[in-house]
C-alpha angles and dihedrals in degrees: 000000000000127000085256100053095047090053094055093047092049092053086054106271134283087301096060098052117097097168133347127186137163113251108188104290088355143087104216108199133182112206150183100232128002093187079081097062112106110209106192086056090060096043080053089049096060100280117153096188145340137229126204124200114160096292095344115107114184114196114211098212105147116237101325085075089099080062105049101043077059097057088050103056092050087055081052 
């Protein structure tokens, strides 16, 4: 399973995204629900913290967060 792919399971799946985006060193993501993100998988996937605001979760990766939002939204 790539980066990518664990992100977007730990953030609850495909069903769960509303909007992701890259922020500098972070994945901003709006969500349906954010009781669904699993924050031990994304630890496992390369983050390095996480940020919870309502149904905002934001994902601390360093610089190759461009990449990976990419990724994402392919997956999307």
């Amino acid at each position: 399973m790539s980066q990518a792919e664990q992100i977007l399971a730990g953030l609850g799946g495909r069903a769960n995204i509303v909007e992701i985006e890259a922020c500098i060193t972070r994945l901003r993501s709006a969500l349906h629900d954010a009781a669904l993100v699993d924050e031990s998988l994304l630890r496992s996937a390369g983050a390095h913290g996480i940020m919870r605001s309502g149904k905002v979760v934001q994902v601390v990766l360093g610089p190759e967060a461009d990449t990976v939002a990419s990724a994402i939204e392919d997956l999307l």
